[in-house]
matplotlib code that plots the C-alpha trace (Angstrom):
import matplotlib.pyplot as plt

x = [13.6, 13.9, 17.0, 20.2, 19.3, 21.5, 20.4, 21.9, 21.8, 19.7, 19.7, 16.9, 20.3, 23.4, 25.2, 23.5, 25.7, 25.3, 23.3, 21.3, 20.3, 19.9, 17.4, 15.2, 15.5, 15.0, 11.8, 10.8, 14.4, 16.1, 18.6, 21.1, 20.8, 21.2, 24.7, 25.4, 24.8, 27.6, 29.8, 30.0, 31.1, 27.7, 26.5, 28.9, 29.6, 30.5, 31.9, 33.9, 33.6, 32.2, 31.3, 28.6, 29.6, 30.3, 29.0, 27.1, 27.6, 25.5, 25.7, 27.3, 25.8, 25.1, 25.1, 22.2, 22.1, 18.8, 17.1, 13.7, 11.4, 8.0, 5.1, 4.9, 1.0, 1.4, 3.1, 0.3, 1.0, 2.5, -0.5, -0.8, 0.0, 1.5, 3.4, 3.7, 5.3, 7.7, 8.9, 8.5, 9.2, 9.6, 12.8, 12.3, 10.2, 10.9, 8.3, 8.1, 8.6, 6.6, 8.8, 7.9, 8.1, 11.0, 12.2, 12.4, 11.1, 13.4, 14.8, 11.3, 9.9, 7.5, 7.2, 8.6, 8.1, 9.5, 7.6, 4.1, 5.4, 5.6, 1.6, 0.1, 1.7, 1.8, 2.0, 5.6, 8.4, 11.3, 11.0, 14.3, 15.4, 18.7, 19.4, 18.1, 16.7, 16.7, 12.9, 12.8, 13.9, 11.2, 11.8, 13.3, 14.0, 14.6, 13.2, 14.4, 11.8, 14.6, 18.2, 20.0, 18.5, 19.2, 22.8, 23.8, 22.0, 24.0, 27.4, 26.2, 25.5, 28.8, 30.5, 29.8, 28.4, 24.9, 23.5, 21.6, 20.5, 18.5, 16.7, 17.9, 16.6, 19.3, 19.4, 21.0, 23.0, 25.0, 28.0, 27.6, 31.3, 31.1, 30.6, 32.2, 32.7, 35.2, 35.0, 35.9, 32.9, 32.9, 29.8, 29.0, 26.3, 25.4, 25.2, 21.4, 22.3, 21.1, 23.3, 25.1, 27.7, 30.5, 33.1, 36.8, 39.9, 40.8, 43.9, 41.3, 41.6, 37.6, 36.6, 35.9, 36.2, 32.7, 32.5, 29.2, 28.7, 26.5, 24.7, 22.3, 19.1, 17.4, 18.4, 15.7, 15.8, 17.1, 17.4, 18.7, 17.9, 20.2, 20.6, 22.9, 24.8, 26.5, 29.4, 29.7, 26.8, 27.7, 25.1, 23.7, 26.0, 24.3, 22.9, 26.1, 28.1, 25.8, 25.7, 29.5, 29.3, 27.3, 23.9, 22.1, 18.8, 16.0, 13.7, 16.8, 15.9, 19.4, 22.0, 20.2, 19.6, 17.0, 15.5, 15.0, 13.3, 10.7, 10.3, 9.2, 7.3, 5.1, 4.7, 6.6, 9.5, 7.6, 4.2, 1.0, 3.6, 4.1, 6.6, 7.2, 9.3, 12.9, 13.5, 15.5, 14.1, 15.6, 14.8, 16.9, 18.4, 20.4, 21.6, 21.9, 19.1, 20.5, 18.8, 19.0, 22.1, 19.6, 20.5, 17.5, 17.0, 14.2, 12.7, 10.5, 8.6, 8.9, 6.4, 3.2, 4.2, 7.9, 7.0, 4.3, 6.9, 9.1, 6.3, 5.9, 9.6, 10.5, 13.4, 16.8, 17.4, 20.1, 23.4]
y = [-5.6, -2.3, -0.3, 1.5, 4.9, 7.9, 9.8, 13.3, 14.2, 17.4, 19.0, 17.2, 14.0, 16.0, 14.7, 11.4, 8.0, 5.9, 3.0, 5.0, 6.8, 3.4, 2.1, 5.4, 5.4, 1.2, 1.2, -2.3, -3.9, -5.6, -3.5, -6.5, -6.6, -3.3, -3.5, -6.6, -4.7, -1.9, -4.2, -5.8, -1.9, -2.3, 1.3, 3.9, 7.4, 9.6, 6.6, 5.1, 2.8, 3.6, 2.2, 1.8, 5.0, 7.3, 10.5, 12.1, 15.6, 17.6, 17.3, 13.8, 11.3, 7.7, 5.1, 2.1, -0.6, -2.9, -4.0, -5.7, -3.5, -4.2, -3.1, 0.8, 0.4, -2.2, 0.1, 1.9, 6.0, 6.8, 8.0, 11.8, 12.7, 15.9, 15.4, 17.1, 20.4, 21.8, 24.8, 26.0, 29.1, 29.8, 27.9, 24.9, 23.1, 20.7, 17.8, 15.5, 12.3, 8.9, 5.9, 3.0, 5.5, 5.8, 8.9, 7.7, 4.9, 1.9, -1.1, -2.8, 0.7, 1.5, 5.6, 7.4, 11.0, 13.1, 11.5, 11.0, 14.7, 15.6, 14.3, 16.3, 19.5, 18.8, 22.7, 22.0, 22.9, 21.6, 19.6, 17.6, 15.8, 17.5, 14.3, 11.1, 9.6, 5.4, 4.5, 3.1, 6.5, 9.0, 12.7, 15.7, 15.8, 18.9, 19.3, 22.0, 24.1, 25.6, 24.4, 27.0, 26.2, 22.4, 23.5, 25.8, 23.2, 19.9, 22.0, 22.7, 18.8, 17.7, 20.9, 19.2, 22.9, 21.3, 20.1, 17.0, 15.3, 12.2, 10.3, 6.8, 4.0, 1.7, -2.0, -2.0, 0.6, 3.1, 3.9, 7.7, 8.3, 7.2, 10.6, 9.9, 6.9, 7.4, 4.4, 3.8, 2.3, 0.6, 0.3, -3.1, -5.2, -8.6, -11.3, -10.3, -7.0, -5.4, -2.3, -3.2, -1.1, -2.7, -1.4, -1.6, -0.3, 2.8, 1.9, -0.3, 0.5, 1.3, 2.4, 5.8, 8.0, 8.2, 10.3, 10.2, 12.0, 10.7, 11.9, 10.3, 11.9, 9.3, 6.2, 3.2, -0.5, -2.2, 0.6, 4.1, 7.2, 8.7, 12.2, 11.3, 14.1, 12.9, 14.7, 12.8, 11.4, 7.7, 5.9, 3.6, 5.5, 5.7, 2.0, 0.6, 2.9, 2.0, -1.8, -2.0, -0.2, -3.2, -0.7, -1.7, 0.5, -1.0, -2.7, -2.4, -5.0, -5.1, -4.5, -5.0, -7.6, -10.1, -11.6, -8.6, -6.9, -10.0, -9.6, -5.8, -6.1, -8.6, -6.6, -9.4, -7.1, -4.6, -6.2, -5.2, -2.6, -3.7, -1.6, -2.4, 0.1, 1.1, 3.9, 6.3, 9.5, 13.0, 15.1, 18.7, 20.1, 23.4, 24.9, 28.5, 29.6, 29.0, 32.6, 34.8, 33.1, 32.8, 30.2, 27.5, 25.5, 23.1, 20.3, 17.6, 16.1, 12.6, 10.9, 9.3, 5.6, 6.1, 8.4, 6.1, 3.2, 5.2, 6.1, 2.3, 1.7, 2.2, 4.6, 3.2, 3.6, 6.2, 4.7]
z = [-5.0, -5.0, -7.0, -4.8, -3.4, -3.1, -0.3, 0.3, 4.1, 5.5, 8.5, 9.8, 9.3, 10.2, 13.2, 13.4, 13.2, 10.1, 11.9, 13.4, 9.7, 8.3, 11.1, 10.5, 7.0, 6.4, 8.5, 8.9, 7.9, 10.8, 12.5, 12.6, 8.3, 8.7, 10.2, 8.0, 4.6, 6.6, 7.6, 3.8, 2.6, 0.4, 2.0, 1.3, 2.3, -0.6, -2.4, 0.5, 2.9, 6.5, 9.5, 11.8, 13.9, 11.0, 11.3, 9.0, 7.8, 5.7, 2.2, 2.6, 0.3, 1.3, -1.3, 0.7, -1.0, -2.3, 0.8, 1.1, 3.6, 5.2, 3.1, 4.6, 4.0, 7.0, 9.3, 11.8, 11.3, 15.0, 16.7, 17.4, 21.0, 23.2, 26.5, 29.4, 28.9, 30.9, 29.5, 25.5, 23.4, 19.8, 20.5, 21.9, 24.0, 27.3, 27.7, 30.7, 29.5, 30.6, 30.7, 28.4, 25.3, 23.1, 22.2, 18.4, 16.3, 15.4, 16.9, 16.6, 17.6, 15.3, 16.5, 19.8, 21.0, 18.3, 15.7, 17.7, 18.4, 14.6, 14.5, 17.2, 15.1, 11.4, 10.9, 12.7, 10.7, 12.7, 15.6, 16.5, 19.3, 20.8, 23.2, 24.4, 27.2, 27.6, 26.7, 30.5, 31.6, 32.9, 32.7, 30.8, 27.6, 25.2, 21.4, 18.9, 17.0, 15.3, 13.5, 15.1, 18.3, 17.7, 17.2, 20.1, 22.4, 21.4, 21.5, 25.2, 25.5, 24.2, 25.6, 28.8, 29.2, 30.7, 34.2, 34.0, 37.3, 37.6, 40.6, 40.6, 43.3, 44.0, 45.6, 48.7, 51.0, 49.0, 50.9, 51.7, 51.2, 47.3, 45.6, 42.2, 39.8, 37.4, 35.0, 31.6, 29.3, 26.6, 24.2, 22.0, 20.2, 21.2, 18.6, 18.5, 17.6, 21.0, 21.9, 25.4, 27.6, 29.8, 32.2, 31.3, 32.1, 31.4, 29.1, 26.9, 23.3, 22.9, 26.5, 26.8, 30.4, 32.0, 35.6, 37.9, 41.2, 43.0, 46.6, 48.8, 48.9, 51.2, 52.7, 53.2, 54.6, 51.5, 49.2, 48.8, 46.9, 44.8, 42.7, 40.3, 38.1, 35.2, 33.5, 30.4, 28.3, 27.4, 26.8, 29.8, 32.0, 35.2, 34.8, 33.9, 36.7, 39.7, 38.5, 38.8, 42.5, 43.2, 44.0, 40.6, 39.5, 40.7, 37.3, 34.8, 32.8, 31.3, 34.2, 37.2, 39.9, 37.9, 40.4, 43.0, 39.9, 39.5, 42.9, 43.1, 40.2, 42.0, 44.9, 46.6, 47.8, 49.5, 50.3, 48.7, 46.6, 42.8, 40.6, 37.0, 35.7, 36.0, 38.7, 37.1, 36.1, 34.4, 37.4, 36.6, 33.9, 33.3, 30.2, 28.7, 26.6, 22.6, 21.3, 24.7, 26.5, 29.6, 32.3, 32.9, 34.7, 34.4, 37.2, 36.8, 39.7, 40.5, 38.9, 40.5, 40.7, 41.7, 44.7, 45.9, 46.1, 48.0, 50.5, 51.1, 51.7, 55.4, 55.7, 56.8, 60.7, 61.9, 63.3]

ax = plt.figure().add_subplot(projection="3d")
ax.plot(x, y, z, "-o")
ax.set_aspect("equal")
plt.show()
């Protein structure tokens, strides 16, 4: 077994939660020891007991406890691989992501953008994610070259200082009326360990306010188009949100309607049309420049499969 570490967080760590730094530091330990060995008080921060949410600040130093990891000689390298690029400067740089790819390794995700990223540029010196994007989610998604860049961008992210607008294909008829959903959520792991996000009211003890406006871009028979502009940045937000309306995403494997999914994917939906992904993609995103103070705003076309199911949906008939 190997002997307790004391690891002293960097840059590259500051900000992060405590599982989260666990998952990407134990590589091949199960994330559901992982929050065992937290929930026992057998990791520490600076000497004291924390919990799964901590966050870390740099210089903190995190006492992780003998755990038994996967031989790293087993692990495959993540492969080396650029994505689309939407914008980049000495700054930072905006790829188009696929969906099906993680941002990150963990979770039984052995390497995700930033690290297949890292690969394609080992001359990189800093390349950090500044936010996330669900690994079904297609679309926008921002990566510092620079700690000071990393910085100013996140305090725009939880500033609530950014525009973020997502296409999101919905079951059913969305009332055009419904322009905002204003729902507490509240986030929690399964027995398995799988993180999960619920509605509650808003005088629960964990729920935290969540607001979504939503428009119709285009209505069809048995499905609607949505822009979907988010003002905070809970996690499963918009899936969770347009589940409760009743309008689910269509292919959410976690909140959607199970059995419509199986359906589409099958091209038994809308004949002769299969579609095995969730629709929901980072379409538009706005934010001031972190060196030049420049607004930007960045768009990222559909992509190829989700606008060739649309084109086989008939549009909705005018009342």
């Amino acid at each position: 077994m190997p002997a307790v570490q004391t690891v002293e967080i960097d840059e590259a760590s500051e900000g992060q939660r405590l599982d989260n730094f666990l998952v990407k530091l134990l590589k091949g330990v199960p994330k559901t020891h992982v929050y065992r060995v937290i929930r026992s008080g057998e990791v520490r921060v600076n000497k004291g007991r924390a919990s799964a949410d901590t966050k870390l600040a740099l210089g903190d130093k995190v006492r992780v406890p003998p755990v038994r990891m996967a031989d790293p000689k087993a692990a495959p390298a993540a492969p080396a691989r650029e994505f689309p690029i939407v914008h980049e400067d000495e700054h930072l740089i905006a790829v188009n992501k696929p969906a099906g790819v993680a941002v990150h390794g963990g979770s039984g995700v052995s390497s995700g953008v930033i690290e297949q990223l890292r690969q394609a540029r080992p001359t990189a010196k800093f390349l950090e994610l500044v936010h996330r994007l669900d690994k079904e989610t297609s679309g926008l998604l921002l990566i510092a070259k620079k700690r000071s860049a990393l910085v100013a961008l996140q305090d725009q992210f939880r500033g609530r200082e950014t525009g973020k607008t997502y296409a999101a294909l919905v079951v059913g008829a969305w009332p055009a009326k419904k322009k905002v959903i204003d729902v507490a959520l509240h986030k929690f792991l399964t027995a398995e360990g799988e993180r999960r996000v619920r509605t509650v009211e808003d005088d629960h003890d964990e729920g935290r306010r969540s607001i979504t406006l939503v428009s119709v871009a285009q209505a069809y028979a048995g499905f609607t188009l949505l822009d979907v502009t988010i003002k905070t940045g809970r996690t499963h937000q918009i899936r969770v949100h347009l589940a409760h309306e009743g309008h689910p995403i269509v292919g959410d494997e976690k909140y959607g309607d199970f059995g419509l999914n199986k359906a589409v994917a099958k091209g038994e939906a809308v004949k002769g049309h299969r579609f095995e992904r969730m629709f929901l993609h980072a379409r538009r995103l706005r934010f001031q420049h972190p060196a030049s103070g420049e607004a930007i705003e960045l768009l990222a076309p559909l992509p190829a499969e989700c606008e060739a199911f649309l084109h086989a949906l008939t549009p909705a008939k005018t009342p």
